[in-house]
N, C-alpha and C positions, 0 to 999 in steps of 0.2 A: 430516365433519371437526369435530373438536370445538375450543374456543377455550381451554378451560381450559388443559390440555398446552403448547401452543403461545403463552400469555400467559404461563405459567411460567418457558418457555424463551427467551423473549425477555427478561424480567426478569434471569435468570439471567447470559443474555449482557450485558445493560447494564453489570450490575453489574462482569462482570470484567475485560469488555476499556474500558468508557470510563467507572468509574467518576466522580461525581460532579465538579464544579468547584471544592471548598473540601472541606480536611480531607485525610485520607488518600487518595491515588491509587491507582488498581488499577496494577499491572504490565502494561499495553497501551498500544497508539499511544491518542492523544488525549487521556490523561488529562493537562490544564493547571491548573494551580491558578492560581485566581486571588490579585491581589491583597488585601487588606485596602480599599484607596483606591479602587480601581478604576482605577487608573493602569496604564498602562507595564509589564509582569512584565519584568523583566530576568534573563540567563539565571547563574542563580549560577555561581560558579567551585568546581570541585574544591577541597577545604576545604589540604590538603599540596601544592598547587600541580602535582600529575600533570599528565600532558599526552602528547598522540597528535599523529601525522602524518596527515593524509589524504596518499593513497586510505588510509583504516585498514583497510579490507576488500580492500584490493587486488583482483584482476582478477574482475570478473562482472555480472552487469546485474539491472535488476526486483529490486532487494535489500526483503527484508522482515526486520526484525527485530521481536522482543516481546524483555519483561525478565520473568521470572516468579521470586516469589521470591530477586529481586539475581542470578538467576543469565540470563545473554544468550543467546539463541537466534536463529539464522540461517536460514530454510533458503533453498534456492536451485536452477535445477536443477542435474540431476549431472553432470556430465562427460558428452560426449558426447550430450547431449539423451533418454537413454532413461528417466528414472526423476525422483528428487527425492533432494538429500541434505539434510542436518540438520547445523549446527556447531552448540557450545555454549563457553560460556567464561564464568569470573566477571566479567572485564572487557571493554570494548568494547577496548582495546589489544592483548588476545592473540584475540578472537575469530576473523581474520581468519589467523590460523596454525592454528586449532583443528583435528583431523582434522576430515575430510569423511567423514559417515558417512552413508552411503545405505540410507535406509528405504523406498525403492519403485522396484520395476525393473518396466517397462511390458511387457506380452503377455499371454499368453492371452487372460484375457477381456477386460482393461485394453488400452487403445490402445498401441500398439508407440513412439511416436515424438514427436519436438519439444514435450518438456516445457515449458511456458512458466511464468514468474512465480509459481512457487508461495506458497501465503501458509496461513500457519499461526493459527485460532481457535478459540476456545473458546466451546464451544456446549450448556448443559447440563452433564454431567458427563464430557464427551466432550470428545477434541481432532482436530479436521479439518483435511486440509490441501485448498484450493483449488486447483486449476492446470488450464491449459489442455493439451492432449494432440490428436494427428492420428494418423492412418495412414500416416503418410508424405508425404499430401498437405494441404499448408496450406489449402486449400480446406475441408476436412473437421475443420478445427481445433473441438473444443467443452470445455466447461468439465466436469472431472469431479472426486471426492471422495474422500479416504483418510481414514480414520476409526480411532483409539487412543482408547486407556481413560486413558494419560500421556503427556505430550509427548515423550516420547522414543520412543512404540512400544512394542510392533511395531504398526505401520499396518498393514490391510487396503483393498483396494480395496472403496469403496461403492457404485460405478456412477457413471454420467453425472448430471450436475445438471440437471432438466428444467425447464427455462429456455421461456417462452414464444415462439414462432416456430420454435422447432428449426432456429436461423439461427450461421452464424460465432460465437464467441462466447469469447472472452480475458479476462484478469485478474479476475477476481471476486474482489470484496471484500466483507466487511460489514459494514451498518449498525445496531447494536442500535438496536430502539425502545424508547422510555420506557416506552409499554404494548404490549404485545401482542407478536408473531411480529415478530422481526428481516428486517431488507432485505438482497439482493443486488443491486450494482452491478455492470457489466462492461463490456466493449467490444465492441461488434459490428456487424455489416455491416447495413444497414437494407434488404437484399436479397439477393437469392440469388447475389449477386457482386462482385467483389472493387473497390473505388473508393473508398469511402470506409466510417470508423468512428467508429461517434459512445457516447457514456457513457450507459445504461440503467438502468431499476432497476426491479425486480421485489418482492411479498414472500414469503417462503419460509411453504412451509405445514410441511415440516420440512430439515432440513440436505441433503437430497438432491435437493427439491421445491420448486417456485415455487407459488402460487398466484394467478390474475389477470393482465391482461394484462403487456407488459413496455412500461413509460411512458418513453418519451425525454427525457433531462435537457441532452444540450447535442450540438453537432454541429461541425464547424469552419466559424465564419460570422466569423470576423474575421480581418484579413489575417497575423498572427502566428500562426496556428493553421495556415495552409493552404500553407506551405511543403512541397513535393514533392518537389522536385530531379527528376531522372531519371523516379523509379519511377511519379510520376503517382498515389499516393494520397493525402489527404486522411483526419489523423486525429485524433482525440481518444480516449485510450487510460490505463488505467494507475491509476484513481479509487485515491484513500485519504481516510479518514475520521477528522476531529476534533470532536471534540463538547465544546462549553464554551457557560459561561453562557445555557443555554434556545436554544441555536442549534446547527444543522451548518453546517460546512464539510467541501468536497468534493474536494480537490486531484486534477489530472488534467496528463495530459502532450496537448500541441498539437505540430502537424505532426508528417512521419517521423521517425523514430527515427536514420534516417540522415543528416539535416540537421543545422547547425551548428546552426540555431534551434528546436530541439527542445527545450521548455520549459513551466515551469506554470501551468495555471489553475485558477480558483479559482470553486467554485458556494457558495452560502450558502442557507439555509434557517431559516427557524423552527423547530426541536424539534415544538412544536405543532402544526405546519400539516398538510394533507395532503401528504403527501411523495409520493404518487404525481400530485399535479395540477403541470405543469411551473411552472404562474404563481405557484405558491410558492417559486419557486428565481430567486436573482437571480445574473445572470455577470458575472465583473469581463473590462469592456472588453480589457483589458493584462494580459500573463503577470503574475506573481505572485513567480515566480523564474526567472533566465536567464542564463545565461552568456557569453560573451562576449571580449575580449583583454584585458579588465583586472583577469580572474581565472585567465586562461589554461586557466578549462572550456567545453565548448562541447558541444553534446545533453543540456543538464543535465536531467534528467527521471525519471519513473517512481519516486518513493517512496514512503517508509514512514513511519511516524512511532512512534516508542517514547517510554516515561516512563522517566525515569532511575534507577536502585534504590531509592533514598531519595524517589520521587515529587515532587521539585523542579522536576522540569525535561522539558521536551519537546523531545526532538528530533528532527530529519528524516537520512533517508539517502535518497541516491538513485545514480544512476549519472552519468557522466560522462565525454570524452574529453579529449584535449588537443589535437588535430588539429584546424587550423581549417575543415576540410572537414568535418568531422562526419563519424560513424559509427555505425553501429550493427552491429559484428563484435566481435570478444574482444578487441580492445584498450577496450573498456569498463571505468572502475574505479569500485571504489566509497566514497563521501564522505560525512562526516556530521560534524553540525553542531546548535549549541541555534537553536531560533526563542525568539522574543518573540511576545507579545503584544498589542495596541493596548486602549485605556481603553475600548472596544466589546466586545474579547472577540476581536476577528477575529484568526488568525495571520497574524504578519511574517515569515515567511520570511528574507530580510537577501536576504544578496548572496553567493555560492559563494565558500566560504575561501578557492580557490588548492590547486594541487598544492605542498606538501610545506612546508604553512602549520603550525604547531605550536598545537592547541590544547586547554582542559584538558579533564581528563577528565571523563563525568558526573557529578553529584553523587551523591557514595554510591557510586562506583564506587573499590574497591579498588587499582586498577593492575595484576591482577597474574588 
């Protein structure tokens, strides 16, 4: 395996999805601009006063969005769990009515079943989409690849993502590095059976390939992570990726997905450091964002983060119920929202808008 290739390919990916922290933003989650002061980034307002409803995505879960070229992209799985669909739309207001158009139906040689969280990156001159897939049985759940030359397709199936352990293995995301071959994160079982799931990270020798062992980032060790209800699992699930000011941040969803207290955490890292030694990642004690009865959401968890069209502004999506029993079935909707930033660089998250709260649109987003 040679390094040139794959130091090109990791540059390439830096550059699109988490461009720089001052200046112009690439079109992907994490790109924050910083301030001037180093203060405070507060989230501008839509310039003509537009303005959206959450759920603005209305009904579905694991939502990932990117903005490429001002234009928004969703994908999500498809109806019925067998494949992956694609919405697009000029504004985050009509995305969520966009047709659903399905660019990969699971069989043959692709897994048949339970599409999960698919997540859409650019990698090189290529666009992948990530997602978890089974046989039918969640046991046999692993992470595999679709691979386009545009983001709109036509996908082909790449095969399985060979991930070190050849163990359980959900939501993978990625990490560009500053130099070299880009990292994937994911969720998975740290044994051959079902109890609990902890945030991993691996680095890729190319987009289908891990290279190295898979180095454990966090697990559920504090008492807001390890809410179970019923089902008796323990998890940490869901990683996404912002990169500002010479630091990562790591956001992850704690306990099930079916609890009211399903909610964010937050890992940090130095840029520089070795990202695969865990003693270079620091955990915040306390979710990071959570929902509650005085937002009237409750499983707030599992997002994404996008740059606004005109690269002003960072926002999160994630999912959400309103049932104070929490859930995790298709009454799941989906919410979005700008974060701020702290005079450190770290994301503020806020506090979950509320169901059918009005708020403006991104910046640089059209309306229409």
């Amino acid at each position: 395996m040679t390094r040139g290739p794959l130091a090109r390919l990791g540059a390439v990916l830096a550059t699109v999805l988490l461009a720089g922290c001052s200046g112009t933003q690439a079109t992907n989650p994490g790109a924050g601009r910083t301030s001037g002061s180093g203060s405070s980034t507060s989230a501008a307002s839509s310039s003509d006063g537009r303005t959206f409803t959450n759920p603005v995505l209305g009904q579905g879960a694991d939502p990932f969005v990117t903005v490429v070229k001002g234009r928004y992209y969703y994908v999500q799985s498809a109806s019925g769990g067998n494949g992956v669909s694609l919405r697009s739309s000029t504004s985050l207001a009509t995305l969520g009515d966009a047709p659903e158009r399905k660019i990969f139906t699971g069989g043959g040689t692709a897994p048949c079943c339970e599409y999960w969280a698919p997540e859409l990156h650019r990698i090189g001159a290529s666009w992948y989409v990530y997602v978890a897939a089974d046989d039918g049985d969640n046991a046999h759940h692993r992470t595999y690849v679709l691979k386009a030359a545009a983001i709109t397709g036509p996908y082909a199936f790449a095969g399985e993502l060979r991930l070190p352990a050849n163990r359980w293995a959900i939501d993978a995301t990625i990490l560009p590095a500053t130099h070299g071959a880009p990292y994937v994160l994911w969720s998975g079982w740290p044994g051959a059976a079902n109890g609990e799931q902890d945030i991993y990270i691996s680095r890729l020798a190319t987009p289908t390939r891990t290279t190295g062992p898979r180095v454990r980032l966090s697990r559920p060790q504090f008492g807001w992570e390890q809410h179970a209800g019923t089902v008796g699992v323990e998890v940490n699930e869901g990683p996404a990726v912002l990169k500002r000011g010479g630091k990562i941040y790591v956001t992850y969803s704690g306990s099930g997905c079916w609890t009211p207290d399903y909610a964010l955490g937050l890992l940090s890292a130095n840029a520089s450091s070795n990202l695969l030694d865990p003693s270079s990642w620091h955990k915040s004690v306390n979710p990071v964002f959570h929902g509650g009865s005085a937002s009237g959401e409750y499983g707030t968890g599992h997002n994404s983060f996008f740059t606004s069209p005109d690269g002003r502004q960072t926002w999160i999506v994630y999912h959400a119920v309103t049932t104070a029993g929490g859930s995790c079935g298709a009454d799941r909707q989906v919410y979005a929202q700008p974060i701020t930033f702290a005079a450190d660089g770290s994301p503020q998250l806020g506090t979950p808008s509320g169901e059918h709260k009005r708020l403006p649109l991104p910046s640089g987003d059209p309306g229409h």
